[in-house]
VMD Tcl script that draws the C-alpha trace (Angstrom):
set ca {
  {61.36 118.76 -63.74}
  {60.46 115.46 -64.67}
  {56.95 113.79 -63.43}
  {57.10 111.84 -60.20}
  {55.77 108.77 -61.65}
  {58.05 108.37 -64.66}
  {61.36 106.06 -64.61}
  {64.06 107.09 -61.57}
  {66.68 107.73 -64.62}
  {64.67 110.52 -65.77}
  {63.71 112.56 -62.80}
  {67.83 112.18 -61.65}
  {69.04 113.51 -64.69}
  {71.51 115.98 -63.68}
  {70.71 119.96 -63.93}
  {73.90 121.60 -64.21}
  {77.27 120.67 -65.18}
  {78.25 120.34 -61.69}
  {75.88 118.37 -60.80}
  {76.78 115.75 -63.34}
  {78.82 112.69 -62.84}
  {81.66 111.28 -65.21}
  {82.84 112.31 -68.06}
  {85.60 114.82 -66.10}
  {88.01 114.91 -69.83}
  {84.98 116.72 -70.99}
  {83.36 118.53 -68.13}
  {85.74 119.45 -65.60}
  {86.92 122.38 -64.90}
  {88.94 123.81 -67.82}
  {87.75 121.20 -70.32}
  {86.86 121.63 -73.55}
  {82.84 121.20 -73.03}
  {82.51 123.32 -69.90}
  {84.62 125.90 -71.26}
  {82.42 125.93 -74.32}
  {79.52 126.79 -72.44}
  {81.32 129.39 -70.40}
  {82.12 130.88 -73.39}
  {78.79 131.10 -75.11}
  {81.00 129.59 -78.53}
  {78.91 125.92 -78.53}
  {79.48 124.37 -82.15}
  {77.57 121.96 -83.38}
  {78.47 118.42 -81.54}
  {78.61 114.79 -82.41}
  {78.12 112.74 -78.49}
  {79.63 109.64 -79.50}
  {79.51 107.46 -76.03}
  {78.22 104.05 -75.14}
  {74.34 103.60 -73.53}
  {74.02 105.50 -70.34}
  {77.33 107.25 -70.33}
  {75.39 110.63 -70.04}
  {75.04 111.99 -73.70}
  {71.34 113.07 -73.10}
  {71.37 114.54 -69.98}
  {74.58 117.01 -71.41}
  {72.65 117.78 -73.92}
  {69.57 118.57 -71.63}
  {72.46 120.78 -69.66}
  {73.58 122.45 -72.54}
  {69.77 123.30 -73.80}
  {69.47 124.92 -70.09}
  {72.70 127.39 -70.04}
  {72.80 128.32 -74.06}
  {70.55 131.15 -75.09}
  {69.06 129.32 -77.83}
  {65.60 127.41 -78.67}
  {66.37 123.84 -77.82}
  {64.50 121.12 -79.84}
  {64.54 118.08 -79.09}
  {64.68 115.58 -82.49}
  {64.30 111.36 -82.25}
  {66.13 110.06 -85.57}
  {63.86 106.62 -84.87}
  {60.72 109.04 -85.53}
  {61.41 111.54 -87.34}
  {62.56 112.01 -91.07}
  {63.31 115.01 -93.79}
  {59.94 116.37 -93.51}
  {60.34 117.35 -89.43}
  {63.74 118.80 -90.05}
  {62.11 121.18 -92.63}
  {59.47 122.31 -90.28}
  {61.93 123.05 -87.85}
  {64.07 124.94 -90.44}
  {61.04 126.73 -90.84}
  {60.71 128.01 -87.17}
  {64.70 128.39 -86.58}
  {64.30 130.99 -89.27}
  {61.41 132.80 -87.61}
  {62.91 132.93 -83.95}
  {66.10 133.92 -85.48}
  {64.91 136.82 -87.21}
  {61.83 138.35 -84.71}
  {63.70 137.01 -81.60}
  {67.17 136.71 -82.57}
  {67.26 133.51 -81.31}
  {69.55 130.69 -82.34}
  {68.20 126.78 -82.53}
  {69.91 124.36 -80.85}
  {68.97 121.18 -82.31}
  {69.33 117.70 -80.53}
  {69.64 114.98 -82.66}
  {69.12 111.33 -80.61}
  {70.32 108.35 -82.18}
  {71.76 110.07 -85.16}
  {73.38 107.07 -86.54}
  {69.77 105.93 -87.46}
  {69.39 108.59 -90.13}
  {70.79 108.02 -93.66}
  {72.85 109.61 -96.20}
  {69.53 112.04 -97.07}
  {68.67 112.67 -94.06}
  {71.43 113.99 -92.63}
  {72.14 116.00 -95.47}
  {68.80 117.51 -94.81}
  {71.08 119.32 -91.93}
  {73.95 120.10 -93.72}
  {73.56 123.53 -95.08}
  {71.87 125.38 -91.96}
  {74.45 123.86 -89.79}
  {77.00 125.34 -91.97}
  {74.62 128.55 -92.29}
  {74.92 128.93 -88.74}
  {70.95 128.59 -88.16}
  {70.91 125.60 -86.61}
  {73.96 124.28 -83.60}
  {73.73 120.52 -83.67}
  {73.81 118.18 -80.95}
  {74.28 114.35 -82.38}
  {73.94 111.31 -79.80}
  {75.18 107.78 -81.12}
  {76.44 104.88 -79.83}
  {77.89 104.33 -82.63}
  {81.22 105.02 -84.73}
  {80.41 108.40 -86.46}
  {83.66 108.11 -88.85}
  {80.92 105.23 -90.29}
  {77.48 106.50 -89.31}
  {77.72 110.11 -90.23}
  {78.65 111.49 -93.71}
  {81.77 112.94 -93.84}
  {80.30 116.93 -95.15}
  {78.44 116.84 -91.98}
  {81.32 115.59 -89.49}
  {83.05 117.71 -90.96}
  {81.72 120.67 -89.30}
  {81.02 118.94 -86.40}
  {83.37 118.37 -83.33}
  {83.34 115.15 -82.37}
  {83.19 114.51 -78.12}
  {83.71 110.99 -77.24}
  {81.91 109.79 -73.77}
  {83.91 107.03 -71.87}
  {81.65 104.20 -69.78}
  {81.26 105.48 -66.03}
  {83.83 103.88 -64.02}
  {82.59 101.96 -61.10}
  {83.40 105.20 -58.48}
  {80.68 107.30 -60.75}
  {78.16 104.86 -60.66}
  {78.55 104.77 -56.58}
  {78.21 108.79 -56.78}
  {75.08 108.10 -59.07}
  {73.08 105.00 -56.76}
  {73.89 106.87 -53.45}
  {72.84 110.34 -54.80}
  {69.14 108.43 -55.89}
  {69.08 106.56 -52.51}
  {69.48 110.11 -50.41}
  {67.16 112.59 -53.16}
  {64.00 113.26 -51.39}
  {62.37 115.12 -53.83}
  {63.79 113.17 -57.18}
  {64.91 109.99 -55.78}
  {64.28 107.37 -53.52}
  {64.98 109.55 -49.97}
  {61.52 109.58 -48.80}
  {62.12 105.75 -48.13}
  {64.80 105.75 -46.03}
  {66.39 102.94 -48.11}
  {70.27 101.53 -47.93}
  {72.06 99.36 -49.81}
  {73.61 96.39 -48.77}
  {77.28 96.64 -49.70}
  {77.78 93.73 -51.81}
  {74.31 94.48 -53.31}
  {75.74 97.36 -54.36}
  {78.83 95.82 -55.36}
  {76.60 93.52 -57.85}
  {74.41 96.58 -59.01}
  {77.72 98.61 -60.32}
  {78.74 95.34 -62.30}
  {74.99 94.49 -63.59}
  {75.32 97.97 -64.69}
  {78.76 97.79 -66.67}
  {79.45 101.52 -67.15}
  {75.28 102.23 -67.64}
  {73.73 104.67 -65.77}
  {70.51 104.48 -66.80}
  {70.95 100.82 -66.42}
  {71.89 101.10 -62.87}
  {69.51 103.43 -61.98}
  {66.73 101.06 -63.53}
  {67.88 98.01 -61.76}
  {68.20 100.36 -58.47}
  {64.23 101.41 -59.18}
  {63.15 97.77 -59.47}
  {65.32 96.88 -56.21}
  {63.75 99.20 -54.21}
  {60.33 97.82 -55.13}
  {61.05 94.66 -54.24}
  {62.45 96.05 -50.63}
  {60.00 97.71 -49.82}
  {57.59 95.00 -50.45}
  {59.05 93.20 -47.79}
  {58.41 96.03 -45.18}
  {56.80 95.93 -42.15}
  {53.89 98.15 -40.62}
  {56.62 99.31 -37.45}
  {59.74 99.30 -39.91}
  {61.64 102.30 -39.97}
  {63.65 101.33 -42.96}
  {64.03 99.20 -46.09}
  {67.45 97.31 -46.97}
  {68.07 96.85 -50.64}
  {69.50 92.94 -50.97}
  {72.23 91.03 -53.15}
  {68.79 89.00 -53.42}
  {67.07 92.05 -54.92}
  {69.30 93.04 -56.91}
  {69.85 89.94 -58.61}
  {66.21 89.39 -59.41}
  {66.13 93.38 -60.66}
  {68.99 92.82 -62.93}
  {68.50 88.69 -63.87}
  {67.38 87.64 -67.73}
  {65.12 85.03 -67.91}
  {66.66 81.57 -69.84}
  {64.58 78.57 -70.69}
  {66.33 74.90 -69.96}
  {66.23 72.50 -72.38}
  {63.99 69.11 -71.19}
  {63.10 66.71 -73.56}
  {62.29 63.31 -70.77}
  {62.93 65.09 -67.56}
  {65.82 63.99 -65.11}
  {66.70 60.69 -66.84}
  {67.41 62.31 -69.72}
  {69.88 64.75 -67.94}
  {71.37 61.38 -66.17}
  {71.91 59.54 -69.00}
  {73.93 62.88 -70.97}
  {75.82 63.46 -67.59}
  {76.94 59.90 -67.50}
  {77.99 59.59 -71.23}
  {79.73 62.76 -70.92}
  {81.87 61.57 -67.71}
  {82.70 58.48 -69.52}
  {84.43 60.33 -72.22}
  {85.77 62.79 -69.99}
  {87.25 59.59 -67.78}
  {88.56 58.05 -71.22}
  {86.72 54.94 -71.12}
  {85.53 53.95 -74.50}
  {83.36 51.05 -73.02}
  {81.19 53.39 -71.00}
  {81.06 55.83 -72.91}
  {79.39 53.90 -76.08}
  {77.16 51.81 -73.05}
  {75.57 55.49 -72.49}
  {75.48 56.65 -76.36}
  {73.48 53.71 -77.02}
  {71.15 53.74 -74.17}
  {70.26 57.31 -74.98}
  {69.84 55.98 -78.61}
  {67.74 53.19 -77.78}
  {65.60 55.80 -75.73}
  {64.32 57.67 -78.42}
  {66.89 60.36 -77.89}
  {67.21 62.99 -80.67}
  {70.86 62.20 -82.34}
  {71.66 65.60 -83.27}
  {71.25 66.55 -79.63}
  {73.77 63.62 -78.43}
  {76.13 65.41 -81.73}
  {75.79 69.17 -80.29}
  {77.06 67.70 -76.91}
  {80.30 65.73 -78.66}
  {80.84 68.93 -80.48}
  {80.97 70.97 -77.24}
  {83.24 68.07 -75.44}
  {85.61 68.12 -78.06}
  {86.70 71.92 -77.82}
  {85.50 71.88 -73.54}
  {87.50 68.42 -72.42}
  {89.73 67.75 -75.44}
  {90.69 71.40 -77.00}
  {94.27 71.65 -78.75}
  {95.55 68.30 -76.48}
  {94.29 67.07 -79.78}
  {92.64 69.41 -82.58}
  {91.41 66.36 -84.87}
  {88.75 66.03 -81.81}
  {86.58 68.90 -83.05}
  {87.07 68.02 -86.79}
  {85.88 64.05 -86.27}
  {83.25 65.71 -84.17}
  {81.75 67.48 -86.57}
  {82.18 65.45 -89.47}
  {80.15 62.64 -87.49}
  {77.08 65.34 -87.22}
  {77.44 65.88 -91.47}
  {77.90 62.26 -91.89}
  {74.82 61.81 -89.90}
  {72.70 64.36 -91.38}
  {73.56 62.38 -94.79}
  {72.85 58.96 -93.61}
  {70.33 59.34 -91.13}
  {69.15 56.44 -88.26}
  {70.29 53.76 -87.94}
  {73.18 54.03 -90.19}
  {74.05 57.39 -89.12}
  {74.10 56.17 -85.57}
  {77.59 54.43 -86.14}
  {78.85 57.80 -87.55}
  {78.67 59.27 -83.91}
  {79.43 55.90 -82.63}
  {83.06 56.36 -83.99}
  {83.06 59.85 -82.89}
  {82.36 58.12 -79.39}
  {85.23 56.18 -79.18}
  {87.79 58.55 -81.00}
  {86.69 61.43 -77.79}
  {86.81 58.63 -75.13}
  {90.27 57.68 -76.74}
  {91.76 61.09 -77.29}
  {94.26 62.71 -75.08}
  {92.52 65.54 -72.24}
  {92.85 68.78 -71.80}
  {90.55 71.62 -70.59}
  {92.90 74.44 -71.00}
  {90.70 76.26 -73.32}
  {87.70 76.12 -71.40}
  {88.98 76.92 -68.29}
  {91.08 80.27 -69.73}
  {87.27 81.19 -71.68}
  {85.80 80.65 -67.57}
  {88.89 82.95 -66.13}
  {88.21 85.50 -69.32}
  {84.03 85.63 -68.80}
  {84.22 86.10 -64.94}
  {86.65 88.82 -65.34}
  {84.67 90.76 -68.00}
  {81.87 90.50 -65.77}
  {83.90 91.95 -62.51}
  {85.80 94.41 -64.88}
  {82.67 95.60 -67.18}
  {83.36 97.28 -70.89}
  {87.27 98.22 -70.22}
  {88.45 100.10 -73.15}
  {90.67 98.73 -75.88}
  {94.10 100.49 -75.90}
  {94.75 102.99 -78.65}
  {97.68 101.50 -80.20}
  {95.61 98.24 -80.83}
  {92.63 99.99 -82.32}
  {90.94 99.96 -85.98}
  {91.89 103.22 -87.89}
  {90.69 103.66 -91.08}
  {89.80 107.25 -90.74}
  {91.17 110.45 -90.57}
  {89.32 111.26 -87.33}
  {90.11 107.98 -85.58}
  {93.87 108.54 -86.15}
  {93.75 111.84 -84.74}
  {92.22 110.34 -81.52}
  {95.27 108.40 -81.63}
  {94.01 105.05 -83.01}
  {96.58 102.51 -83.85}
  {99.88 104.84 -82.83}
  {102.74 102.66 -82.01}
  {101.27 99.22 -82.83}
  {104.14 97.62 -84.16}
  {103.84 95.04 -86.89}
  {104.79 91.36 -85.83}
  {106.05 90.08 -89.02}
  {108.60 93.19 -89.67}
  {110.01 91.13 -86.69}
  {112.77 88.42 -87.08}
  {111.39 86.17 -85.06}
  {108.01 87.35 -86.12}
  {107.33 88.25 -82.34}
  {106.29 91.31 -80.79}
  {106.03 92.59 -76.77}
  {103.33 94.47 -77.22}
  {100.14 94.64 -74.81}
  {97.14 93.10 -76.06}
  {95.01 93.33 -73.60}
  {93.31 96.60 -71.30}
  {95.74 98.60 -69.82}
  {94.24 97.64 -66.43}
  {94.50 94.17 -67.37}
  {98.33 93.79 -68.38}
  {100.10 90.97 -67.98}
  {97.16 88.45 -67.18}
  {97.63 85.36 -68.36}
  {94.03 83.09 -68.76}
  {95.37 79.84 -70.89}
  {97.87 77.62 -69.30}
  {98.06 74.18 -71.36}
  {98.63 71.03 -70.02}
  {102.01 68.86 -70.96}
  {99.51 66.22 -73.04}
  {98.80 65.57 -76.29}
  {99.26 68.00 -78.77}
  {99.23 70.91 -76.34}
  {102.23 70.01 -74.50}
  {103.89 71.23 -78.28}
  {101.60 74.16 -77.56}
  {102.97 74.55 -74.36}
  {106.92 74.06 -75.04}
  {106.34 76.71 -77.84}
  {104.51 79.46 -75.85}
  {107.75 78.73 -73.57}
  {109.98 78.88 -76.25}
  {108.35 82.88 -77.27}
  {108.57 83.79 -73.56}
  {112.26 83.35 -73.49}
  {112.95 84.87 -76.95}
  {110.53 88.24 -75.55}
  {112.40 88.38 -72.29}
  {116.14 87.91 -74.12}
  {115.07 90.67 -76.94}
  {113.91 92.79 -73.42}
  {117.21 92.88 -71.95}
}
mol new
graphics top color blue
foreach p $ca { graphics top sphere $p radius 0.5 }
foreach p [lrange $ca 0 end-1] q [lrange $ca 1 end] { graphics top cylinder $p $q radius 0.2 }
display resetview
């Protein structure tokens, strides 16, 4: 059992199979890892899952119900000379003690073409049963002679429901987790810890740890219990950013007023405020970074040539330099101020963010996935994409988006500019799709 005092992940690391969360295509009962280990027959394993989805703790499972010597192995420190020594013992348990090795490999990925191959030939002797962790694709991080004679288990993020199984199980476990402080969770707290967590366990569980802290800071001498707070949580699961600030709040008036000037289309204003930040001492390539971003933010397709006179007034700039330069972005100015509006793309990018942060890591359907390997087409990558341009009309109903996420639309453009042509061909494919439907 893991020491009191180290990290709330590691002393709720699950036990037993049934005491572990997620992952039911694998470990439920009458899957193919469960029935494994019921059957004594373990080969050697590649754990290919995302952070937190529970790849170490089945290993730590597996080492507990096996009858074999489990060693744990680190890929980040460890090389060709550990995996001899181990060799070296595997062979002496197996013949005075009959015992097998069971050798888990974390962060796999990390060890080259050499290293691995290290492995190769007592995994295929038999001496050694591999357990591989990576995060990332083995068809590209593990030489094919090894995979080979591995089977490859692929771990899934935990859905939101696990994680709830997960933060409640650590808020009730006396003697592991956080029981002995009689601490709950505010419900939208924990609504915001699941999605800080996006499909992490560990992660949650860390950002639960640090929560609690800061709750029970807050207690009284008479208090019975502790309340866990969207407040907490946020500060338990925030990143730190630094804001830029060159000349304090006039500097952030003076940007905010050029930039509604352009946005309101008046060329007059908007050079009044270009200059005035010019005449302050105001770094040019700063006052170019912010066209840049109001070209594709306020402007976007209503008129492309926005973002290509945007940027050629920065190069133009950084090849004249003050004060010639300065009428470079001075014509930039006017051609934004003068340009037709549209903030379709950045609203859609808003709509796309805030739903990857409600929705977490959703995986990408199968028939829209890479396959350039044999294994990845037998887990079913790419299988019935069809191929637009085998098309007449060179258009395909196909989903391209989650399977949870279907249908959504995020861009809508705006009947200006160059995006209203945008917007009367988008039409113009909806109609075609639906007619080819029927």
């Amino acid at each position: 059992m893991p020491e009191l005092n180290s990290p709330l992940a590691d002393r709720m690391r699950p036990d037993t199979l049934d005491g572990f969360f997620g992952q039911e295509k694998l470990v439920g009962e009458g899957r193919i890892l469960r029935q494994l280990l019921q059957e004594d027959s373990l080969p050697s394993l590649i754990l290919w899952g995302p952070p937190g989805s529970g790849k170490t703790s089945l290993a730590k499972i597996i080492s507990a119900v096996t009858d074999a010597d489990f060693v744990f192995f680190s890929a980040v420190l460890s090389g060709v000379k550990e995996v001899r020594q181990i060799v070296e013992v595997a062979k002496v348990k197996l013949t005075q003690d009959h015992l097998k090795t069971l050798l888990f490999v974390d962060e796999i990925h990390r060890f080259n073409k050499s290293q691995q191959d290290a492995f190769l030939p007592h995994v295929e002797s038999g001496l050694l049963t591999l357990i591989g962790a990576t995060t990332e694709n083995p068809s590209f991080q593990v030489t094919a002679p090894l995979l080979s004679r591995c089977r490859v288990l692929v771990l899934e993020p935990l859905s939101p429901e696990t994680l709830a199984q997960i933060i409640q199980q650590a808020l009730n476990d006396r003697e592991k987790g956080l029981g002995s402080h009689s601490l709950q969770l505010e419900e939208q707290a924990g609504k915001l810890l699941i999605e800080a967590a996006d499909g992490d366990a560990r992660n949650a569980l860390n950002i639960l740890e640090l929560a609690s802290k800061l709750a029970l800071q807050r207690l009284r001498e008479d208090s019975r219990d502790a309340l866990i707070s969207v407040i907490d949580i946020e500060e338990a699961s925030q990143t730190r950013t630094l804001r830029y600030d060159k000349d304090g709040e006039e500097h952030f008036n003076l940007i905010s007023a050029l930039h509604k000037s352009l946005r309101d289309s008046d060329p007059d204003g908007s050079l009044y405020w270009y200059y005035r930040m010019i005449e302050g001492g105001e770094d040019p390539l700063y006052i170019a970074r912010r066209l840049i971003r109001f070209a594709s933010e306020d402007i976007g397709i209503a008129d492309p040539q926005a973002m290509v006179q945007a940027v050629a007034g920065r190069d133009a700039y950084h090849m004249l330099g003050s004060p010639e330069g300065d009428l470079a972005l001075a014509q930039v100015v006017v051609y934004l101020a003068t340009a037709p509006k549209s903030n379709g793309v950045y609203t859609a990018s808003k709509a796309v963010r805030a739903l990857i942060q409600q929705t977490g890591s959703l995986p990408v359907p199968l028939h829209i996935r890479n396959a350039p390997t044999q294994l990845m087409k037998e887990l079913g990558y790419s299988k019935g994409y069809v191929y637009a341009h085998d098309s007449p009309e060179g258009l395909v109903d196909q989903n391209h988006l989650p399977d949870d996420l279907s249908g959504k639309r995020f861009y809508f453009p705006v009947n200006r500019g160059y995006e209203a042509v945008v917007k009367d061909r988008l039409e113009k494919w909806r109609k075609i799709l639906r007619k080819n439907k029927k």
